[in-house]
C-alpha positions in Angstrom: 9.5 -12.1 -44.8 8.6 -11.0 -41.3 5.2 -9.5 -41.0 4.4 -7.8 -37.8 1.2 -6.9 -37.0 0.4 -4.5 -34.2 -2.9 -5.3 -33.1 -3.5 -3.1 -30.4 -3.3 -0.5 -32.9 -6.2 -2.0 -35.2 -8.5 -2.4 -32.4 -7.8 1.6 -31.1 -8.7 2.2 -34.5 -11.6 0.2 -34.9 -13.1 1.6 -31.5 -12.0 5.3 -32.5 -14.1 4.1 -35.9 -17.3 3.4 -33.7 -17.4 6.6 -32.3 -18.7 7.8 -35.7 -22.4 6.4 -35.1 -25.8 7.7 -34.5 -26.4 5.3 -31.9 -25.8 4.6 -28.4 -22.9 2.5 -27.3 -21.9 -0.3 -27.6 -24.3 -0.1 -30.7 -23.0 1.7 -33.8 -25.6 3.2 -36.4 -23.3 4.4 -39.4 -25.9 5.3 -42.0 -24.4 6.0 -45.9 -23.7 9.9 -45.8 -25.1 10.9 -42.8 -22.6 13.1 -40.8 -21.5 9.6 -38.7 -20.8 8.1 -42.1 -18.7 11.3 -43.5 -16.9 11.5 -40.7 -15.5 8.2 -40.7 -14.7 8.2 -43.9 -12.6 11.5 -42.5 -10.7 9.9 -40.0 -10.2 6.7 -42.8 -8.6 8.9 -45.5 -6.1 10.5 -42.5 -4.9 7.2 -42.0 -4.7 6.0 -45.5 -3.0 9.3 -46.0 -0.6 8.6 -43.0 0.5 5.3 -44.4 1.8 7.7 -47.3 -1.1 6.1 -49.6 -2.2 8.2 -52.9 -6.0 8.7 -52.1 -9.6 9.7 -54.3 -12.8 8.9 -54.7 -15.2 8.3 -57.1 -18.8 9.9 -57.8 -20.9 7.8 -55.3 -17.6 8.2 -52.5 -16.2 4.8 -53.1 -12.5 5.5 -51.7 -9.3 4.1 -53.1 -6.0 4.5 -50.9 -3.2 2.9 -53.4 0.4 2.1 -52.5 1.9 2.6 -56.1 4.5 -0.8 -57.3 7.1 -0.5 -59.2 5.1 -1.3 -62.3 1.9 0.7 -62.4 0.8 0.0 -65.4 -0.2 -3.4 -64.2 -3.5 -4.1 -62.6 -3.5 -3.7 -59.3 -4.1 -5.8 -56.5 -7.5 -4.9 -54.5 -8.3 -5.2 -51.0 -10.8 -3.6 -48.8 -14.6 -3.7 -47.4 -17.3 -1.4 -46.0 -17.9 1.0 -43.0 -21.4 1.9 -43.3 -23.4 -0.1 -40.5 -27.2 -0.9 -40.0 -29.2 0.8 -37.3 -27.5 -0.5 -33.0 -25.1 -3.1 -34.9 -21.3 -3.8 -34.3 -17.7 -2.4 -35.1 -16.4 -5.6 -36.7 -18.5 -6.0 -39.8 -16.8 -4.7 -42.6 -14.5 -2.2 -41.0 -12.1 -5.0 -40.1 -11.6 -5.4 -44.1 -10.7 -2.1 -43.9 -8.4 -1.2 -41.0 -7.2 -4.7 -41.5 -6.4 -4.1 -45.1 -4.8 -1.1 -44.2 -2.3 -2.8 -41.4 -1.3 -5.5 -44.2 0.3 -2.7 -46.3 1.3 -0.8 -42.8 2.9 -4.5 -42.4 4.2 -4.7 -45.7 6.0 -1.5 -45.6 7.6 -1.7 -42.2 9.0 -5.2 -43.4 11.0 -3.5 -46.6 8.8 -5.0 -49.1 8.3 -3.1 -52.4 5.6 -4.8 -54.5 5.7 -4.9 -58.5 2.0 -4.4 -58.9 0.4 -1.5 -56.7 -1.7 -2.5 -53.9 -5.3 -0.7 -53.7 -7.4 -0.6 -50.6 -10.7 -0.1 -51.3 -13.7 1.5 -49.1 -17.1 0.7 -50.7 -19.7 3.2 -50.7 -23.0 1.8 -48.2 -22.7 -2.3 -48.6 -25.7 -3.0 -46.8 -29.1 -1.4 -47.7 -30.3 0.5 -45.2 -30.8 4.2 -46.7 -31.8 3.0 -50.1 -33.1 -0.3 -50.2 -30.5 -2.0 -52.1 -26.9 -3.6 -51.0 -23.7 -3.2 -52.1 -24.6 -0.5 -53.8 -21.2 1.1 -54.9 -19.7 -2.3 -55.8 -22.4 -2.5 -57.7 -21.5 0.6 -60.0 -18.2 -0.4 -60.1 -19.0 -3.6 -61.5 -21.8 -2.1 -64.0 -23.9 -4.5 -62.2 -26.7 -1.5 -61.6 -27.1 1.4 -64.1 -26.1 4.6 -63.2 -29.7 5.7 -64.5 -31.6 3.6 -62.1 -29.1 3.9 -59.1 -29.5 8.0 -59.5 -33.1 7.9 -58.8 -33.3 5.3 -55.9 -34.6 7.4 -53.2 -34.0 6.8 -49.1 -36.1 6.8 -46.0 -37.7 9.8 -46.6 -38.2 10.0 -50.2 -34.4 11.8 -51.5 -32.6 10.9 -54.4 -29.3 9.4 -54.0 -28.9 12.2 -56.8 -29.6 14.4 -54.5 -27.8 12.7 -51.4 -24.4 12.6 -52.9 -24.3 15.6 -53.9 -25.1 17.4 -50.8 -22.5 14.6 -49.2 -19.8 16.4 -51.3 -19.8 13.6 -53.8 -20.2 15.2 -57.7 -19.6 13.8 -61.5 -21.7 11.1 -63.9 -22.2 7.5 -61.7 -21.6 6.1 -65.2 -18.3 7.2 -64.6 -17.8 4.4 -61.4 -17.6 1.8 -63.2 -14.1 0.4 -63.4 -12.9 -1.3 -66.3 -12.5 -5.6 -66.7 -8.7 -5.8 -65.7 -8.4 -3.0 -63.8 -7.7 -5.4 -60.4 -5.4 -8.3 -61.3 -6.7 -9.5 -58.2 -9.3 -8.8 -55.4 -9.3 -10.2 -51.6 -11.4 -9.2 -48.9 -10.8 -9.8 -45.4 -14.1 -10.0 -42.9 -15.7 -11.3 -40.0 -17.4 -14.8 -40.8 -20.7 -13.6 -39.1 -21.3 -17.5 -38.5 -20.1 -19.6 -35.3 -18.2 -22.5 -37.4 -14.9 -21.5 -37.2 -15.3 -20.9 -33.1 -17.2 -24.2 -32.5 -14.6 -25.8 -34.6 -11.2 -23.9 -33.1 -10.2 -23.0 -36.6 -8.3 -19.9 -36.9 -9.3 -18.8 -40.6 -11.6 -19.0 -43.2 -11.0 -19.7 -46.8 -13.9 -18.6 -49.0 -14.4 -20.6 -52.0 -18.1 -19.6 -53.2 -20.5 -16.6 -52.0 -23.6 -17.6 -51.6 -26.5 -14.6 -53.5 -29.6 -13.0 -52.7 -32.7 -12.8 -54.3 -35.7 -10.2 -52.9 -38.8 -11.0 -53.0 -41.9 -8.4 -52.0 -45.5 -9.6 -52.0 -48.5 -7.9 -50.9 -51.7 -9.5 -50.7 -54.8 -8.0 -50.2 -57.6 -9.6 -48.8 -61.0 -7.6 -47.0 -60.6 -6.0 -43.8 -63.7 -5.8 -41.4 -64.9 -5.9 -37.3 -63.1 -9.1 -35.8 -66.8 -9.8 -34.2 -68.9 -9.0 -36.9 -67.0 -11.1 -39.8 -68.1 -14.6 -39.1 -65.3 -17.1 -40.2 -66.5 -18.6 -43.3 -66.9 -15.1 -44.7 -63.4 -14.5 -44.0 -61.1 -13.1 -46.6 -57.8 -12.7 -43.9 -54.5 -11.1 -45.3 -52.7 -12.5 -42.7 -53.9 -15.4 -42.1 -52.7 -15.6 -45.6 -49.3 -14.4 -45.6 -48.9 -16.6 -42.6 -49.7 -19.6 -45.0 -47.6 -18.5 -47.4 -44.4 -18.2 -44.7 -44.7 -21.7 -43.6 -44.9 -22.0 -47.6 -41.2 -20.0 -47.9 -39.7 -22.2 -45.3 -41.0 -25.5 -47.2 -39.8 -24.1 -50.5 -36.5 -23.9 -49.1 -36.2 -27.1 -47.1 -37.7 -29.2 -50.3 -34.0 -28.6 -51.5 -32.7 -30.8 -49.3 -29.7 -28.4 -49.7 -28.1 -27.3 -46.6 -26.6 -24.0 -48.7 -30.9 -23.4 -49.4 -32.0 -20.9 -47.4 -35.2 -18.7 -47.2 -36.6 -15.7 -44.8 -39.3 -13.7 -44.6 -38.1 -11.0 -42.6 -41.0 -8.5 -42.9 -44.5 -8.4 -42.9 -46.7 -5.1 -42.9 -50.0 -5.5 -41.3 -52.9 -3.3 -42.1 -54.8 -1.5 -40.5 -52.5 -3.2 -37.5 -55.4 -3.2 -34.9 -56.4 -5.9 -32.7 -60.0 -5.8 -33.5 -60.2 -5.6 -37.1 -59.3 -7.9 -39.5 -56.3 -7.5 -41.5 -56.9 -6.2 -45.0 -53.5 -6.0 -46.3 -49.7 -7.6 -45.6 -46.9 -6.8 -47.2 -44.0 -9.1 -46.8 -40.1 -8.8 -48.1 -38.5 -12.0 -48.5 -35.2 -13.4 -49.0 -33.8 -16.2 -51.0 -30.2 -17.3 -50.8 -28.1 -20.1 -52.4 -24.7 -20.8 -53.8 -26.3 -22.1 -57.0 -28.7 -19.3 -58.8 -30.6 -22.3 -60.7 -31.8 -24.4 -57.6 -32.7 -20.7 -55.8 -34.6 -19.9 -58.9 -36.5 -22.9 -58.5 -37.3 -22.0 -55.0 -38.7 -18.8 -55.9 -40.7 -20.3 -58.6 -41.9 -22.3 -55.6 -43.2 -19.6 -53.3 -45.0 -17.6 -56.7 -46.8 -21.0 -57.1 -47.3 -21.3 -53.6 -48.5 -17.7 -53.4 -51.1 -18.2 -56.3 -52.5 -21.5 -55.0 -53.3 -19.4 -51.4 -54.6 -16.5 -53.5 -56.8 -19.1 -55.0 -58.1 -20.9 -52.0 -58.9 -18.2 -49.5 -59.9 -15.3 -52.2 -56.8 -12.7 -52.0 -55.3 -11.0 -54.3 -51.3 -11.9 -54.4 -49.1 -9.3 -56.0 -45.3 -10.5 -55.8 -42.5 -8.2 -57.1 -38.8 -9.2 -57.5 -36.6 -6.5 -56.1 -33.4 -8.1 -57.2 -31.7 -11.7 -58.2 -28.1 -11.9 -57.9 -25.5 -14.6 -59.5 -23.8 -16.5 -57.0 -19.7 -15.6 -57.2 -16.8 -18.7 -56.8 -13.8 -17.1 -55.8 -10.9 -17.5 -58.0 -8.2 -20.7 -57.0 -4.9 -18.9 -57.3 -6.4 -16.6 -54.8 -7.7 -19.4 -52.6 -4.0 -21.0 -53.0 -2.7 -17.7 -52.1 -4.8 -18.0 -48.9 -4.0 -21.4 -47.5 -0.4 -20.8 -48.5 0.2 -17.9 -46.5 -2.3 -19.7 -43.5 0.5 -22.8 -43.6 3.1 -20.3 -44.2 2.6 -18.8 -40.4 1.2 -22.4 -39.1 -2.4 -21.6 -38.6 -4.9 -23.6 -39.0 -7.6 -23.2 -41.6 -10.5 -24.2 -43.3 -11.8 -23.9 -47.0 -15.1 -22.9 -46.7 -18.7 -21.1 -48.1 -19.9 -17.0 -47.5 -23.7 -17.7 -47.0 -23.9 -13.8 -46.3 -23.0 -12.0 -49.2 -20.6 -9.1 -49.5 -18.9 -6.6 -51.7 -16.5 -8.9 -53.2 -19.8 -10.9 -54.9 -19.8 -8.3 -57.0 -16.2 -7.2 -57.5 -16.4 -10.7 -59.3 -17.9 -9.5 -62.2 -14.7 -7.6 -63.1 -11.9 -9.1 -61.4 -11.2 -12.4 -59.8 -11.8 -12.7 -55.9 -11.1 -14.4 -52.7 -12.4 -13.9 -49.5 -10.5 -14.4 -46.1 -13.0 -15.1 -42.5 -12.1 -14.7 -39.4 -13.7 -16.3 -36.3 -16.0 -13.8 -34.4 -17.3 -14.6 -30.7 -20.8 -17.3 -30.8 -21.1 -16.3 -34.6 -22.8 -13.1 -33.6 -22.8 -10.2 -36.5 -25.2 -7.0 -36.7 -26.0 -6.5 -33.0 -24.0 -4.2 -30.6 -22.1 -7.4 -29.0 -20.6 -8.3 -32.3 -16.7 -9.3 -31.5 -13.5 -10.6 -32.8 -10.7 -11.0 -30.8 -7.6 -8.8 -31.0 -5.5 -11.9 -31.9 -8.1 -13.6 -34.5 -7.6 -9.6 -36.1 -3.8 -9.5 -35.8 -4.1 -13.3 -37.8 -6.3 -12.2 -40.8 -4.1 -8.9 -41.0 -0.9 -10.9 -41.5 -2.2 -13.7 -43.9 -3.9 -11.0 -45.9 -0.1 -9.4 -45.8 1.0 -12.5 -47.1 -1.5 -13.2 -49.7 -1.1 -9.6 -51.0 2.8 -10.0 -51.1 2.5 -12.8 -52.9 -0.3 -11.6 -55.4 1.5 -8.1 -55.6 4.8 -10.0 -56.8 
């Protein structure tokens, strides 16, 4: 079968996507139902509708655009990603799983073929965590992951409900009532950026995922005994930073003592207060992230940095109050859909690589109900999340087609 795909039509839409943000360009800021966000997801469901695709949504707005097969009865096969984009970050992440996704089964289409199970394209409600804290949060419900009782009262920036959000958003009905059922996806693939440089440095066109690697949150506050920076001699000292920077180089070590490669640790924030440069700090609070393609050796790392945490509380007389916001499983992708993959990557000659998702995505969770696979495509010096985030029309027009392939094949 010959699968065209036009790539200068994916990239108009991508940049007419970016023109949805709250941010200044190149940037894109694409917060979960702000009016950015809705509108987007506007101009999305015109083109799904375009492509003559049945389209609805659930409760919390995740969006389904399904090409019915000729058996619907069947479980479908899934494809699809996110749109929703952190504060001055790029127009690749995510939305190329969509618009991609969506020129597969353009592709599919113009080349005659009918496909026995129906092919689903799927737009997740607000993958990353921005508004409320949490990521992924509408794969999450569909994967019953997160209770529709705790995900209603999670509350955003300025202290709203997503209760309250959706439904001003237009989005109405019970969030127990987004959970999809085990078998309702025969088969899940999503296609994505590889917001990592190995496929450029290496001059490999596509990524296979086989694993995807999961978070775990950590937030600790310590609080120590603020005072004048001149009048609190140093062996009176009870320093909050001075502590939580002990306890960073301590996150770090926890992590390297691995000696793991897939082990990785950040702190990426830390609260100072009172913040001024003459007083000493009374409290930090710091939010830290664990990641690891095994859960039981990232477990072990947290239980290194509570220990660590406890011995510092000890020694320089803070108190250490450590929370943990969430603890994902690690997700393998499933091997008929990696064979799918690197079949349809030999089938148009490009090279390819089998390979791990150290950032986690949607699909992590769409593993809990379905088996996955995950397709990368190189992006320009490995750059994600910042306004000169790129991937080249041609590395786009090459994850469209294989996806076309895979789905062809999956879809038969």
């Amino acid at each position: 079968m010959n699968i065209h795909i036009d790539e200068s039509r994916v990239v108009a839409e991508l940049d007419r996507l970016a023109t949805f943000s709250d941010g200044q360009p190149p940037g894109v800021t694409r917060i979960v139902f702000t009016p950015a966000d809705l509108g987007a997801r506007d101009y999305l469901k015109e083109r799904f509708r375009d492509a003559g695709l049945d389209v609805r949504e659930d409760p919390v707005g995740n969006t389904f655009a399904r090409w019915n097969g000729a058996e619907r009865d069947l479980p479908a096969i899934g494809t699809g990603s996110h749109t929703d984009a952190i504060p001055n970050s790029g127009r690749f992440d995510g939305t190329v799983g969509v618009l991609g996704g969506l020129e597969a089964i353009r592709a599919l289409q113009s080349a005659g073929y009918r496909p026995r199970r129906s092919i689903e394209l799927l737009l997740f409600t607000s993958e990353e965590p921005t508004r409320f804290g949490l990521g992924c949060l509408g794969s999450r419900l569909l994967a019953g992951v997160l209770a529709s009782e705790e995900a209603s009262s999670l509350r955003d920036f300025d202290g709203i409900t997503l209760e309250e959000v959706r439904s001003a958003a237009g989005f109405r009905g019970n969030l127990a009532d987004v959970r999809l059922p085990q078998g309702y996806y025969s088969a899940f693939v999503e296609l994505h950026i590889e917001q990592g440089p190995s496929l450029e440095r290496e001059g490999i066109a596509l990524g296979v995922v086989t694993d995807i690697a999961a978070p775990a949150s950590l937030r600790i506050v310590i609080e120590g005994e603020g005072g004048h920076a001149g009048a609190v001699l140093m062996p009176q000292r009870r320093d909050a930073l001075a502590a939580a920077a002990e306890l960073i180089l301590g996150v770090e070590a926890a992590a390297l003592s691995t000696g793991v490669i897939d082990t990785v640790a950040t702190t990426g924030i830390c609260h100072v207060f009172p913040g001024a440069v003459n007083s000493v700090p009374s409290r930090v609070k710091l939010e830290i992230d664990v990641r690891d393609i095994e859960g039981e050796r990232r477990n072990v790392v947290l239980s290194l940095i509570e220990q660590t945490s406890q011995a510092i509380a000890k020694k320089r007389g803070v108190k250490v109050q450590s929370q943990l916001l969430n603890a994902d499983s690690p997700a393998r992708c499933a091997r008929f859909i990696i064979d799918a993959l690197v079949q349809s990557c030999a089938k148009e000659k490009y090279t390819h690589k089998e390979m791990i998702s150290r950032a986690y995505h949607d699909s992590l969770f769409m593993a809990r109900i379905a088996p996955v696979g995950m397709l990368f495509i190189p992006c320009r010096d490995g750059v994600s999340h910042r306004p000169d985030e790129y991937s080249a029309p041609e590395s786009i027009g090459d994850g469209a087609r294989v996806l076309a392939h895979a789905l062809a094949n999956l879809a038969a």
